[in-house]
N, C-alpha and C positions, 0 to 999 in steps of 0.2 A: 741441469743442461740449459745451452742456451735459449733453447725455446718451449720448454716444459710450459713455462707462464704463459704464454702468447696463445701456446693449445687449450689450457687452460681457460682464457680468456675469453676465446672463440667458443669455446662448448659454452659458457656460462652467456657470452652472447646468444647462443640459441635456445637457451631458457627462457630468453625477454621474447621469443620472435612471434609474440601476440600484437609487434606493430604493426603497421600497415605494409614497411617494407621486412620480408623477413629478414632474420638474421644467421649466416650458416656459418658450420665452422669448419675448417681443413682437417683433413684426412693426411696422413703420411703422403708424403711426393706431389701432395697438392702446393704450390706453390701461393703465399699470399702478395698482395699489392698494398701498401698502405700510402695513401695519398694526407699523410699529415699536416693538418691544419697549426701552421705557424706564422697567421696572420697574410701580409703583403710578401711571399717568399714561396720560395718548394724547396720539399725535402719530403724524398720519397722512398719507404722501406720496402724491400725485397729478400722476404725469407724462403726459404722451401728446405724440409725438413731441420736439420741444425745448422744451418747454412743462410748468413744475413747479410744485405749489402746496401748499401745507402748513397740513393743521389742526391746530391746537392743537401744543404742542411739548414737553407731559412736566414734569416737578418737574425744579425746583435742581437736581436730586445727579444728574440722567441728563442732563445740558445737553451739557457735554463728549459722551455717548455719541453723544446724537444729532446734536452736530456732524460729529462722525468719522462715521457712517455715511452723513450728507446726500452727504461730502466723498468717501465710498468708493464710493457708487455716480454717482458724478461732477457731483454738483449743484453749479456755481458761479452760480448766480441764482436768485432766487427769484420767478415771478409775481407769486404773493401767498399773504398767509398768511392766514387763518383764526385768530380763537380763541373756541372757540364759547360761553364763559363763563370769567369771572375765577377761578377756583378754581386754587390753588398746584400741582395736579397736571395742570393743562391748559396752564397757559400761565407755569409755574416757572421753564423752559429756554428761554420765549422773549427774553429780551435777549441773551443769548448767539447764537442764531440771526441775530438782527437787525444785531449787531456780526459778524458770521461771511460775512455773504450779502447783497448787492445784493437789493431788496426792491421791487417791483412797485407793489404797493396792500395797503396793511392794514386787514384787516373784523373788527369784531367788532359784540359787541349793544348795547355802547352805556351797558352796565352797569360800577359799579366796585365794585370790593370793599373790604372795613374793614382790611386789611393794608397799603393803599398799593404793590401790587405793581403791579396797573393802570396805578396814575399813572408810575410808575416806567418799565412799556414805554412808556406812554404819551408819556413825555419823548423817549425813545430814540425811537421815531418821528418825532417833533418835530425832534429833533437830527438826523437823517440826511435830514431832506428827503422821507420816504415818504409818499405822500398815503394820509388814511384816509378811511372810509368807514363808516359806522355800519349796519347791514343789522334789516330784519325780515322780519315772516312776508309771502309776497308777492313778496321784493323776490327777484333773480338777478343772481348774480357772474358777471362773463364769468370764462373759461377758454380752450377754444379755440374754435373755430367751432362743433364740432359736439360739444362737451361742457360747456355750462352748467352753475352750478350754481344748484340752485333753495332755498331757503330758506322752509321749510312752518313755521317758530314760530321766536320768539313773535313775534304780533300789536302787544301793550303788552307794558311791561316789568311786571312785579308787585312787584320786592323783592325773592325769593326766587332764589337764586342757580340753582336746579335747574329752577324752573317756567321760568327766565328762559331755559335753556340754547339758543342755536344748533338746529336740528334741520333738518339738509342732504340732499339727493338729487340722483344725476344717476345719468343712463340713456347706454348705450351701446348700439346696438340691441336685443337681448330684455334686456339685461345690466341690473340697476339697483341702485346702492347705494342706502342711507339711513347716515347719520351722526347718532346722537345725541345725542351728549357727554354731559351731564350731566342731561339730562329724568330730569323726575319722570312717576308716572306718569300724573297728571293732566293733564300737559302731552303727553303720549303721546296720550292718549284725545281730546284734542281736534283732535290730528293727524286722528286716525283716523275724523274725522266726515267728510272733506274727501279726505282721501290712501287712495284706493280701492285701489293699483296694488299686482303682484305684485312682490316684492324677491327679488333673489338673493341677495346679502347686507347683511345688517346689522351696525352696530355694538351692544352692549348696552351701554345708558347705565350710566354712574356705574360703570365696573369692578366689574358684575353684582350692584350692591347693589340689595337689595330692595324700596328705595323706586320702582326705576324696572322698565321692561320692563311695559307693560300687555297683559294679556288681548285687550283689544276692539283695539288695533293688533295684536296679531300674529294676529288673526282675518282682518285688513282684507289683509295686505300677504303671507302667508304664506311665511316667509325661507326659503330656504334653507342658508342658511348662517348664521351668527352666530359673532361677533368680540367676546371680551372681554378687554379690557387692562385687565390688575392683576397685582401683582408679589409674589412668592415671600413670604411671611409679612409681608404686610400687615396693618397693625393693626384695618382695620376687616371684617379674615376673608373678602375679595371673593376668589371672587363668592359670592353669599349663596345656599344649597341651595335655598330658596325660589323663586329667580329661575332655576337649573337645572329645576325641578320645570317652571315654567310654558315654557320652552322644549322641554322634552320633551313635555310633554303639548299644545302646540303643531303637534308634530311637526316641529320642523326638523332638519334632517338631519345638519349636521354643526357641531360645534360646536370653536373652534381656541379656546387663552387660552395671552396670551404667556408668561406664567410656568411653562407647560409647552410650547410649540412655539415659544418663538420670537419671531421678528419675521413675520408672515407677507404675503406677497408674494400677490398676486391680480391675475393679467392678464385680460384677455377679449376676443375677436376680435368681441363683438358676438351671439355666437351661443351659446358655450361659454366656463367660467371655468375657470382653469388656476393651481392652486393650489402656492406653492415656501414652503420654510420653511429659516428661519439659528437656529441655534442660539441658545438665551434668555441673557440677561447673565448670570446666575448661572449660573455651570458647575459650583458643588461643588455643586450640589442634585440629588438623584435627582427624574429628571423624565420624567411618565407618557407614555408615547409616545401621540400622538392623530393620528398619520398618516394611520388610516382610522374613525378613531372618531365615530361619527353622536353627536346629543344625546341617544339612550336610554341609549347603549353610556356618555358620560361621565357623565352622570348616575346609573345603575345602580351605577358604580363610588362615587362619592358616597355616596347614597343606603346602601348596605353598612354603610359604613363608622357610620353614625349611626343605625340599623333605621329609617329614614323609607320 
């Protein structure tokens, strides 16, 4: 079965959980988060019981990674996949996925980009038979019964690839993600006229560049947690100190980025979230342990380093 391995994995993860941060594993109808580490990119898995769905799938050069890892933690299907804006670091590795994995329904916003990569999966979907599905703000992806996915922007599309991004949430009882790929942060703030709710965790748009991450949403939704995917000496220096700054002065609590922890794994019973981390693709890199590290504690470290 699709996810026998993945349970598997999880129970043998709480074997190890003599580290510092424990390690837990899902329970039936526990839904897991896999915030996979493929460098400068996202690609984020979404299982709950035999039931898998994938957003967005990483640049070119992590396509192989993320295959191997779909395949390690036992995914041979895919529901559906998500990708929350055209950009080469979101959706670089998905033809490979597509040729890799039986494929559900594929969503995205409906936008193409000037590189011709779009049209490109766009054929491969074509070719395989996968029905798609164009989404906006408003609109909700099934998943399983009791785990929709809701779709809060964009309303129109604008042009602009970032104001244009995908921005996703779903709730597992007190438990609530947001996904927000590539928002700007104007496209944040208009979330945040509308999307009152408390978040446990979030993604930080744009691998915590400075354009995205607004003020007035993380007033509205106040995270606990925050997830940024960006990879080991990126050229555009993510995540940007500016976007630490306003997560810390936010006050959220703990802050993970996979270029230093990892791929990081987030399960939750509904009540409580239970946090496991795999080791980051670059292993000759000296990498800051942030096992227990809140967003003051990483950002203080930051911060030092620049007298900000």
């Amino acid at each position: 079965m699709k996810l026998i391995l993945l349970k598997l994995f999880l129970l043998f993860c709480l074997s190890l959980s003599g580290a510092a941060l424990p390690c837990y594993a899902a329970v039936t109808g526990d839904p897991a988060v896999h915030f996979i580490d493929v460098g400068e990119g996202d690609a984020i898995l979404l299982t709950q019981d035999d039931a898998a769905m994938l957003i967005d799938a990483g640049p070119a050069g992590s396509a192989d990674a993320l295959v191997s890892y779909l395949r390690d933690v036992g995914i041979d299907a895919l529901d559906a996949i998500i990708a929350t804006h055209p950009d080469p670091d979101n959706i670089g590795g998905m033809a490979s996925v597509i040729s890799s994995f039986p494929v559900g329904t594929y969503y995205d916003n409906g936008s193409d980009d000037a590189g011709g990569l779009h049209s490109g999966i766009m054929d491969s979907v074509t070719d395989k038979g996968i029905p798609y599905k164009s989404v906006s703000g408003g609109s909700t992806i099934p998943f399983t019964a009791d785990l929709p996915i809701s779709v809060l922007s964009p309303v129109l599309l604008s042009g602009e690839s970032g104001h244009d991004s995908l921005i996703l949430t779903f709730t597992h009882g007190n438990t609530t993600f947001l996904v927000t790929g590539g928002a700007d942060k104007a496209a944040e703030k208009k979330v945040s006229d509308f999307f009152r709710k408390k978040v446990t965790v979030m993604t930080v748009a744009d691998h915590g560049d400075e354009a995205g991450t607004s003020e007035e949403l993380l007033e509205e939704i106040k995270p606990d947690v925050a997830i940024i995917m960006a990879g080991i000496r990126n050229p555009d220096n993510h995540p940007h100190l500016a976007t630490l700054r306003v997560l810390n002065e936010a006050g959220v609590r703990e802050i993970y980025q996979t270029m230093h922890d990892g791929t990081i794994i987030i399960t939750t019973d509904g009540i409580d979230y239970f946090v496991t981390k795999k080791p980051p693709l670059d292993t000759n890199t000296i990498k800051q342990d942030t096992d227990l590290a809140s967003a003051k504690t990483t950002a203080e470290i930051l911060f030092k380093k620049t007298g900000l």
